[in-house]
Every structure is written in structure tokens, then in C-alpha cells.
C-alpha positions as CSV (number, residue, x, y, z in Angstrom):
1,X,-72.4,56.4,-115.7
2,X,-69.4,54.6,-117.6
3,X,-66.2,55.0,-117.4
4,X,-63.8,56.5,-119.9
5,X,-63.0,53.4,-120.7
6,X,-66.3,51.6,-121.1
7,X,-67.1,54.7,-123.3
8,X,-64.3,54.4,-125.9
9,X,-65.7,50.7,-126.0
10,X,-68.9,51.5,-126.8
11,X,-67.8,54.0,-129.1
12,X,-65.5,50.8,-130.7
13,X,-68.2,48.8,-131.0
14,X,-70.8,51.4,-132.1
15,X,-68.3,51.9,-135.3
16,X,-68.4,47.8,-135.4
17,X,-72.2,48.6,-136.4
18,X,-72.5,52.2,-138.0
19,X,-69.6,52.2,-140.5
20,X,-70.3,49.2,-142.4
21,X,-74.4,50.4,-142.5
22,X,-73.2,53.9,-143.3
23,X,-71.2,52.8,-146.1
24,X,-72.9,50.0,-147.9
25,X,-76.6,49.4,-145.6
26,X,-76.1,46.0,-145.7
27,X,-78.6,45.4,-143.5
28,X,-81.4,48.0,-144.6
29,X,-81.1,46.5,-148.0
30,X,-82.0,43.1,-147.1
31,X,-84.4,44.0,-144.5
32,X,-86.3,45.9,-147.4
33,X,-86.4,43.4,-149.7
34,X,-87.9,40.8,-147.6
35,X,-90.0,43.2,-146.1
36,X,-91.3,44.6,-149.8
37,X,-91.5,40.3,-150.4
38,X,-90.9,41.1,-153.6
39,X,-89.4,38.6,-156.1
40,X,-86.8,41.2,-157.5
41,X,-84.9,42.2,-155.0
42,X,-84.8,46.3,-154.5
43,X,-81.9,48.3,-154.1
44,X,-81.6,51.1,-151.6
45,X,-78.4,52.0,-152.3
46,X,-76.4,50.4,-155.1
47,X,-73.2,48.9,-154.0
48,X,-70.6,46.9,-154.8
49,X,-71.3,43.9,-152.4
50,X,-75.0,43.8,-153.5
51,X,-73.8,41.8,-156.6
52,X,-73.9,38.1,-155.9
53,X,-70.7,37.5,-156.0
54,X,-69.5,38.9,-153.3
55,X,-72.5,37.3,-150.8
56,X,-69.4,35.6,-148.8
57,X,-67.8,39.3,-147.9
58,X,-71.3,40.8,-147.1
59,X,-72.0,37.8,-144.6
60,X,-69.0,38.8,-143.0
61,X,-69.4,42.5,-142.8
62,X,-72.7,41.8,-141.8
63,X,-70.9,39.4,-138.7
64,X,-69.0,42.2,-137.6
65,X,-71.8,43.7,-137.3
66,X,-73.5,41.3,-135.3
67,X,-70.6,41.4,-133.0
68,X,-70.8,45.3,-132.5
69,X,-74.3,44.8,-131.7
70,X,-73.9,42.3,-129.3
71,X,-70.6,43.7,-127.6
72,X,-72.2,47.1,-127.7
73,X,-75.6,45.5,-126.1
74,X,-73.4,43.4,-123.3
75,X,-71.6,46.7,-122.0
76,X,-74.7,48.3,-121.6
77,X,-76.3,46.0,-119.6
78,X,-72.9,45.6,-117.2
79,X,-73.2,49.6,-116.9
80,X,-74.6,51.5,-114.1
81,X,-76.4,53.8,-115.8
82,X,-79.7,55.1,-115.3
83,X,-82.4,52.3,-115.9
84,X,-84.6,53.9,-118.1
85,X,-82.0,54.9,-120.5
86,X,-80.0,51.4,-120.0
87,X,-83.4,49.7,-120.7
88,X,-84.3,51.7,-124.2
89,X,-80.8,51.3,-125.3
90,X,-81.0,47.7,-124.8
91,X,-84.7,47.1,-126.5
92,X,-83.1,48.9,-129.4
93,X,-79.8,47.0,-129.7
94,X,-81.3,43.8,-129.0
95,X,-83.9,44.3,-132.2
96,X,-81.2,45.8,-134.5
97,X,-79.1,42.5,-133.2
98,X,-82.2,40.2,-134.2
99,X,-82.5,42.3,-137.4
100,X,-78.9,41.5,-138.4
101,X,-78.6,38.2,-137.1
102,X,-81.6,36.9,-139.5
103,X,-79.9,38.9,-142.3
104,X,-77.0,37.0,-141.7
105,X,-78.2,33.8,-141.7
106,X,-80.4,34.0,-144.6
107,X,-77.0,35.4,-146.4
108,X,-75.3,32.1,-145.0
109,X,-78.1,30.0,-146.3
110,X,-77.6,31.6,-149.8
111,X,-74.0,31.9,-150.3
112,X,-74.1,29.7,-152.9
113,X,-76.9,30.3,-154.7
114,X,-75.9,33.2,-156.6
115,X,-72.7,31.6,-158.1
């Protein structure tokens, strides 16, 4: 089980990751358009940070996000909780974590391009 503690970190960290996806899908947006491999890019959900210039601000929302992942997926691994459910949990963060961490650097790589 964790701790009250460990729970109000998770919970932290969760928001590290859910706010900024529930707010502007950084991530789902990007992961869309390279999945569609389209040469337009396509907009789930039009936002302010999907114009170009702002790449620089979405890199580092999408960092934060990284970080929630990660944090979130280190405190569940350190927990004692059942293995089945600590094992799922994990698979998941760790392939939302690759997800974001390849959106990331490809928005590092292009930070410059749009300008």
C-alpha cells in the first residue's frame, strides 16, 4: 500500500502529467501527427501553443511532463503494492514516458525551425 504521503506525491506528480494534457494535449497532438505522417500537421485541439511560435513554451510544458511521468513512475516502483497492479502501472507510465520523451525531443530538434 503507500503511505499518505507517497499518495499525495503521486497525486503531485499525476497533475505534473494530466493538467497540462487536459488543457492543451500537447502530447496527443504531436503523437497524431506523426502518427497520421501527414505533411500538414493536424490539430486535435486548437490551442494557443500549437502556433510555432511558442515551440520553446510547449517543450517545456511537455518537460514537466516528462518529469511527472518519470517521478510518478519511480514512486511506484519504490512502493509495496501489490505486483500485478505495481507492474501495469509501470508498463503504462513507462510508454506514456517514451511517448513524451520523443515528443519532446523532436520539439527540441525544431525549435527553431518555425521562426
Amino acid at each position: 500500500m503507500l503511505s499518505k504521503i507517497q499518495k499525495i506525491w503521486l497525486g503531485i506528480f499525476g497533475a505534473m502529467f494530466l493538467i497540462p494534457e487536459i488543457l492543451w494535449s500537447p502530447i496527443m497532438n504531436f503523437s497524431y501527427t506523426i502518427w497520421e505522417s501527414k505533411n500538414i500537421p493536424t490539430i486535435l485541439r486548437n490551442n494557443f501553443l500549437i502556433h510555432s511560435d511558442y515551440r520553446s513554451m510547449v517543450a517545456f510544458v511537455v518537460l514537466i511532463q516528462c518529469i511527472g511521468l518519470l517521478s510518478s513512475l519511480i514512486l511506484i516502483l519504490r512502493s509495496k503494492t501489490n505486483f500485478i497492479f505495481k507492474i501495469i502501472l509501470s508498463i503504462i507510465l513507462s510508454l506514456l514516458f517514451i511517448l513524451s520523451l520523443l515528443v519532446f525531443i523532436f520539439l527540441s530538434a525544431t525549435i527553431n525551425m518555425g521562426s
